[in-house]
KEMARDO-7290 format. One record per residue (C-alpha): residue number from 1; residue in one letter; x, y, z. Coordinates in steps of 0.05 Angstrom, whole numbers. Each point is the difference from the previous one (the first is absolute). Layout:
BEGIN
    nr   rest     east    north       up
   NUM      A        X        Y        Z
...
END
This chain:
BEGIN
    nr   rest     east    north       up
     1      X      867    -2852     -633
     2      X      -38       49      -47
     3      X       11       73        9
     4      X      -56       43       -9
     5      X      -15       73       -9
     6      X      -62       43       15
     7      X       -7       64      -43
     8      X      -44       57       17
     9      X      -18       61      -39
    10      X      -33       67       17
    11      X      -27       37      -51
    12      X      -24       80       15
    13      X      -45       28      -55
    14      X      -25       74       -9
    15      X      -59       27      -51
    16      X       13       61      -39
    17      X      -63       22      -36
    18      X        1       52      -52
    19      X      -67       34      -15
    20      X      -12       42      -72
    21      X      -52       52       14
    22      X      -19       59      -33
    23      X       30       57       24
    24      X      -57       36        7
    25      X      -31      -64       37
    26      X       -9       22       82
    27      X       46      -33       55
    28      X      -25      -18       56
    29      X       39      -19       67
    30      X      -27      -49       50
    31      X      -11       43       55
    32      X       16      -53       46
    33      X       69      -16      -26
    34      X       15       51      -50
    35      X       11      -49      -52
    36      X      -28       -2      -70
    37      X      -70      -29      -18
    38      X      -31      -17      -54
    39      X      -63      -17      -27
    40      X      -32      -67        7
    41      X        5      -18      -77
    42      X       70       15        2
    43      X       12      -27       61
    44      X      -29      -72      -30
    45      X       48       11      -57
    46      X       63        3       44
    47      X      -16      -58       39
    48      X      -27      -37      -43
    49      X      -65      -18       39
    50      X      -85       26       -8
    51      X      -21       53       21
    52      X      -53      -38       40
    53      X       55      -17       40
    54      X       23       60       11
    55      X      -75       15       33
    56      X        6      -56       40
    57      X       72       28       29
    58      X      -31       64       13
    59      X      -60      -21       33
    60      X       44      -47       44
    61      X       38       70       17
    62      X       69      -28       -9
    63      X       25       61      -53
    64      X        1       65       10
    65      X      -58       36      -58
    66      X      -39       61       -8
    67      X      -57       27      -49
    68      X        9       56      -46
    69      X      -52       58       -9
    70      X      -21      -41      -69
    71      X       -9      -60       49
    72      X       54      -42      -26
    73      X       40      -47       39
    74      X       72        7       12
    75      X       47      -48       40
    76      X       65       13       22
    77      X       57      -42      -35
    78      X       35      -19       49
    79      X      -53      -18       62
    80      X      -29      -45      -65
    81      X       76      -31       -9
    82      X        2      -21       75
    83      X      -70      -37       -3
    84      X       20      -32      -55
    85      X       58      -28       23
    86      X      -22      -16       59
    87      X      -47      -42      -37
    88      X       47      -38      -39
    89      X       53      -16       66
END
């Protein structure tokens, strides 16, 4: 009679991201969540995807975004985090 053993793992995973800006550079909270966003070039940086897609996410209204006076984009970081992973589970 063979004995056999099943083996299951759970692995838990958290994102730090560390931003360099200027310090002169404005900071702008989402002001749905409060938390940090950034601008849709450096948001493609971080997560390593176009920006194109990043207009299709906001157009879908998924992540939280708003327009500056010099009509630039910015997304929130995090709302953009959850899409993604939702995206990828």
């Amino acid at each position: 009679m063979e004995i056999r053993h099943k083996f299951e793992a759970l692995v838990a995973t958290h994102r730090r991201y560390v931003i360099r800006q200027l310090p002169t550079a404005e900071r702008i909270a989402c002001p749905i969540c409060g938390e940090p966003m950034l601008t849709t070039e450096q948001a493609s940086g971080v997560f390593g995807i176009k920006q194109r897609r990043i207009f299709q996410i906001i157009e879908a209204e998924p992540a939280h975004f708003t327009e500056t006076n010099e009509r630039s984009v910015m997304i929130c970081m995090t709302s953009m985090a959850e899409v993604l992973d939702g995206e990828r589970s």
